[in-house]
N, C-alpha and C positions, 0 to 999 in steps of 0.2 A: 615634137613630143616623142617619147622614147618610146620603144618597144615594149612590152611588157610581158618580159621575158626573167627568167631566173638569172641573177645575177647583183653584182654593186652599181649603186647608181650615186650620185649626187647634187641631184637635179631638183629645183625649185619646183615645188606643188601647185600646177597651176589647177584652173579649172577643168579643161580640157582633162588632164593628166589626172585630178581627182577622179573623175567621171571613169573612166578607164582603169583605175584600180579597183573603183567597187563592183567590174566583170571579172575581174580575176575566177578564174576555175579553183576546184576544192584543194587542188596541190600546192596551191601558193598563199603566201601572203604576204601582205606590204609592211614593211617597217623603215615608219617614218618618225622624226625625232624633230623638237622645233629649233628651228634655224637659232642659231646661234648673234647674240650682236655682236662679237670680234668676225664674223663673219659675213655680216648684211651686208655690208659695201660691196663687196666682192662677189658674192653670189648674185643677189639682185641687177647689180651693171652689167654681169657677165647672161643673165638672163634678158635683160633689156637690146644689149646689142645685139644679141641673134634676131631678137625679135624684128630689129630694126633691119639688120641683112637684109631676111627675108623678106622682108617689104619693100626695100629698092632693089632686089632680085626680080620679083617678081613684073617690074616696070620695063619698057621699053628701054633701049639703053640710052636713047634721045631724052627722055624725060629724067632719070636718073640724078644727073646734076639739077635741075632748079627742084623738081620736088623731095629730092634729100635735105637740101639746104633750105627749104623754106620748111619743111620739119624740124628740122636740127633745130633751128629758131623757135617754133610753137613749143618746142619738149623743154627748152631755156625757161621760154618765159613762163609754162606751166611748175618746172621745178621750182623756184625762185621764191614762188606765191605760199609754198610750204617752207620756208624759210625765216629763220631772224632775220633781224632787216641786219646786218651787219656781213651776213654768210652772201644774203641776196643782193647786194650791193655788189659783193665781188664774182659773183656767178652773170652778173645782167649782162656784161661787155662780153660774154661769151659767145654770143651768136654767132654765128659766124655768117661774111657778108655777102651781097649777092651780086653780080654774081660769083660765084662760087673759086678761088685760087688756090695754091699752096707755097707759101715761102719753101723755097730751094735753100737759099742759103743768105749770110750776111756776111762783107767782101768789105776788105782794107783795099784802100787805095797806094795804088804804087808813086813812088816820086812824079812820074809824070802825069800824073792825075787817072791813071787807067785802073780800072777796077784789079784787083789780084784774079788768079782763078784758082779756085780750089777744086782739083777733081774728085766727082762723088764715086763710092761705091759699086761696083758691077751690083751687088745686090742692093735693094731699097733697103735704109736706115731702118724703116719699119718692120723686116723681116727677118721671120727666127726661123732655119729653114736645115737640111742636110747636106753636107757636100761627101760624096764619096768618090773624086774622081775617075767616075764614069765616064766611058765614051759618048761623046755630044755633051758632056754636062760640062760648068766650071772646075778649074782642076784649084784647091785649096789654097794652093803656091800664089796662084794669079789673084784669086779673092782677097788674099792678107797684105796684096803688095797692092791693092787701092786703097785699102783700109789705111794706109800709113800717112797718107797726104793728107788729109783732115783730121787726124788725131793732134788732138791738143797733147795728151800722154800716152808714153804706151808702157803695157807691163807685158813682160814675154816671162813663164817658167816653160824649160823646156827640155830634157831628159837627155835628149843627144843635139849638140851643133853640130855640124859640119862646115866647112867649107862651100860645098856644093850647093848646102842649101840656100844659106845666104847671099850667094852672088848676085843671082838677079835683084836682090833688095839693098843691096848697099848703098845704091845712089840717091834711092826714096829715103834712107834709115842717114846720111849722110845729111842731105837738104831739114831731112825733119831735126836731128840734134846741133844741124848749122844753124838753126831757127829756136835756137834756145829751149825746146822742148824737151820734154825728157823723155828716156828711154832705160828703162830699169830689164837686166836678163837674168836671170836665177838658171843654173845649169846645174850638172856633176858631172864627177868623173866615172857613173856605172855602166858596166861591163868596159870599159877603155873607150870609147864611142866617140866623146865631143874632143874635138882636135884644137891644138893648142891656137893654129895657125887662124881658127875661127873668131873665137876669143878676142885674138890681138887685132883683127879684122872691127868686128865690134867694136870695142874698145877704143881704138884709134877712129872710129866713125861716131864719136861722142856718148856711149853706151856706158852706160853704170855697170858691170858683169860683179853679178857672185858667185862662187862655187860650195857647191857640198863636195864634200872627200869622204862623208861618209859612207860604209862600205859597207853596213851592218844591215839591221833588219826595219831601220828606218829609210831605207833608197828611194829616192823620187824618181819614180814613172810618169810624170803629170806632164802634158803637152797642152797649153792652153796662151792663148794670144789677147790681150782686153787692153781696148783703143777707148780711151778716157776722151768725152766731147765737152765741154762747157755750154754745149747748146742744150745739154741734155740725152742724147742721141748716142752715148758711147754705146758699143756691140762687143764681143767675146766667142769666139772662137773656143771652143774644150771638144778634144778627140784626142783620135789615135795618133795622128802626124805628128814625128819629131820635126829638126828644121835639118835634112837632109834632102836630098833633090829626088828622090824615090821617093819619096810620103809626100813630100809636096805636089808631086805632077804625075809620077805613075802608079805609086802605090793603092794595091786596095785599101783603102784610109775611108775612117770615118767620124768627119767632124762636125761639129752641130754648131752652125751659125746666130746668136742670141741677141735679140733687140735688147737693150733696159728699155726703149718706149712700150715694149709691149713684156717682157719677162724682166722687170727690174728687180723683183727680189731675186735673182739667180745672178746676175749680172754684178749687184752688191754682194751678194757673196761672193763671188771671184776673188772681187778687192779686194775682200775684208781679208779671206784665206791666205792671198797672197801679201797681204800688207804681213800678216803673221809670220809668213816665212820671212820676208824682207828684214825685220827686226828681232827674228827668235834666238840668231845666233849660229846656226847650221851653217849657213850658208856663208863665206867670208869674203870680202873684196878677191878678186879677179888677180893672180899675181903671176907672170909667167913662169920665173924660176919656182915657185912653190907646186905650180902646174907640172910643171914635166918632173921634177923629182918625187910626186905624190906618182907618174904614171909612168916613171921610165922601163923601159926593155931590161930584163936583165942579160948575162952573156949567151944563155939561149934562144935568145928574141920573143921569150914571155912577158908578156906585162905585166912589172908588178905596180899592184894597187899600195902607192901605201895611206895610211891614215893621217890624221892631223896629228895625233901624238907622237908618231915616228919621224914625222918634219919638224919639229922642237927638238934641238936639244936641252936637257937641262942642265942650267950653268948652278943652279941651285938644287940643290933636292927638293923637291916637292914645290919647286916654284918653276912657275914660266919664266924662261929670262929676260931681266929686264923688266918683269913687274914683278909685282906684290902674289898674283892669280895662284891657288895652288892648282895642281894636277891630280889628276885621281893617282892614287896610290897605291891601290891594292891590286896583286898580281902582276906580272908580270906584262911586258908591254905588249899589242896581239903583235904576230908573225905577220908577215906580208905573204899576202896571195898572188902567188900568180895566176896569170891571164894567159892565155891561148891568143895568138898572135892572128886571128882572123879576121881582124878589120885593123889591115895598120895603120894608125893614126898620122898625122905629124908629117907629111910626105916633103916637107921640105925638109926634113935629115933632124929640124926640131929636139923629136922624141929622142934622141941620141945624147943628149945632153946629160951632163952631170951635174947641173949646174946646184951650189949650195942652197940649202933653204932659208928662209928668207926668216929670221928671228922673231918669234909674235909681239907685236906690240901692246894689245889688249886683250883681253879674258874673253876666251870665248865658248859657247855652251861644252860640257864634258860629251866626248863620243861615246857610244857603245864600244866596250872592245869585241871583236871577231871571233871566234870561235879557234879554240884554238887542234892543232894536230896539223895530220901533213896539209900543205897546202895544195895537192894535187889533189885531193881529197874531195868526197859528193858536198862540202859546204865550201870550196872555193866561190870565188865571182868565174862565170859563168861568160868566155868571147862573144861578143855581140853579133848576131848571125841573122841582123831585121835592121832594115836605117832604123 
């Protein structure tokens, strides 16, 4: 029962809780509104389950398993008795039976008859919890590289790659795309950050890679990891951490570990968000030559940023070549920005490339153009000075 105290509350009226607001003192008063039915599921189960804690909290921890489980049973078969018989038909097998187990998992058989092993999670499937690589805690790096071995799919968007950071996961991210599984990355190129040499890394490790080149006032900051299960069981990863080896393992990072068995509408939205970027257009296959000339050095060893419309040439005016697509047309194409040389990229000599850009083949969403003036100027892109 809640305090009764000034403040928001959204908490079911029990009797208890009735009783207790009509002592309220003359400062206060209660405002309550009737529950809602888009809401009764959820309010009422989420009231039932505390109730039910409570009550095998309060138990010996011996007793716990068979009098949970022989409840769990009585609350079935009383819900049931309030049911169509069509609803109660499929609620009956729900008991659960005694005594008391938990399936771990469901395992293919190897050629020689031996079970596969799939290793689980350092965290339980069931738990939405924080990682901020603290000392004595899990460090993020270590939690997302068990996550990859039971993922049926994984979707990574992730603001900067490195090199550094993907190392330790190559050979988990290798086995999982040797395994016909997919592996979809969405990146960019802001502030110069994700290095080419990661990418190709990926890529050649079975990895779908997209890039944004956009430069403008749509930039994706977004670091988030969602390991798709067909048992149900997928979890997601949303924080601070890029995939560099400082955010993974020493940075002060902070990422929120998320069940779908227990937060699935947040978890569906991941998907949903990212299935959006995956098909809105921004983002385009993964090309190395269009890579390093969107981010090459220029003779001062600043990087410049260029966009997607300055890696087209056009062979037609107002067409993209080679298709039908027009180009925006109005004003002048932006300037390229340079970049302050403080995270050099590309250390295998890479970024040094000139290499030509790679001719579009399909129409893809129009950029913002940049703002235009010096490009040393307080609206430049900004050297990356944080993995």
């Amino acid at each position: 029962m809640p305090r009764s105290e000034r403040g928001l509350y959204e908490t079911l009226v029990t009797e208890a809780l009735s009783a207790q607001l009509g002592t309220l003192g003359d400062g206060l008063e209660a405002n309550r509104s009737a529950l809602h039915e888009a809401e009764a599921a959820d309010r009422i189960t989420l009231h039932l389950a505390r109730i039910l804690e409570r009550a095998l909290e309060s138990l010996e921890n011996k007793d716990r398993v068979a009098v949970g489980t022989a409840l769990a049973a009585r609350l079935v078969d009383l819900i049931v008795t309030e049911l169509e018989p069509r609803a109660a038909a499929a609620l009956t097998p729900e008991r659960p039976i005694e005594p008391a187990s938990v399936l771990r998992s469901i395992l293919g058989k190897l050629p020689d008859g031996r079970p596969e092993t799939i290793p689980a999670p350092l965290i339980p499937l069931l738990d939405t919890t924080l990682l901020t690589n603290a000392p004595g805690e899990p460090r993020v790096g270590s939690q997302v590289l068990t996550e990859i071995h039971s993922a049926d799919r994984i979707d990574v968007v992730m603001a900067f790659v490195r090199r550094s950071g993907i190392a330790p996961m190559l050979d988990a991210i290798r086995a999982h795309c040797g395994a016909g599984r997919q592996l979809r990355v969405l990146t960019t190129t802001y502030t110069g950050s994700t290095e080419a040499r990661a990418l190709d890394e990926l890529q050649n490790a079975g990895a779908d890679v997209r890039v944004s080149y956009d430069r403008t006032s749509t930039r994706l900051h977004a670091k988030a990891w969602l390991f798709h299960r067909q048992s149900g069981f997928s979890t997601a990863y949303i924080g601070s951490s890029n995939l560099t080896h400082s955010a993974q393992v020493s940075g002060l990072e902070w990422n929120v570990r998320v069940s779908s068995a227990r937060n699935a509408s947040v978890v569906d939205k991941v998907a949903a968000v990212f299935e959006s970027y995956w098909s809105g257009g921004a983002f385009v296959p993964y090309d190395r030559a269009q890579f390093l000339e969107a981010t090459k050095p220029d003779d001062d060893g600043h990087r410049v940023m260029l966009s997607p419309l300055e890696l087209r040439p056009r062979a037609v005016p107002g067409k993209a070549p080679g298709t039908d697509c027009p180009l925006p047309s109005e004003g002048p194409p932006p300037e390229s920005s340079r970049v302050g040389d403080g995270n050099r990229q590309d250390r295998d000599g890479g970024a040094r490339l000139r290499a030509a850009a790679r001719k579009a083949s399909a129409c893809t969403a129009p950029v913002r153009r940049a703002s235009q003036g010096n490009p040393r100027s307080g609206g430049r892109d900004v050297p990356a000075r944080h993995p």
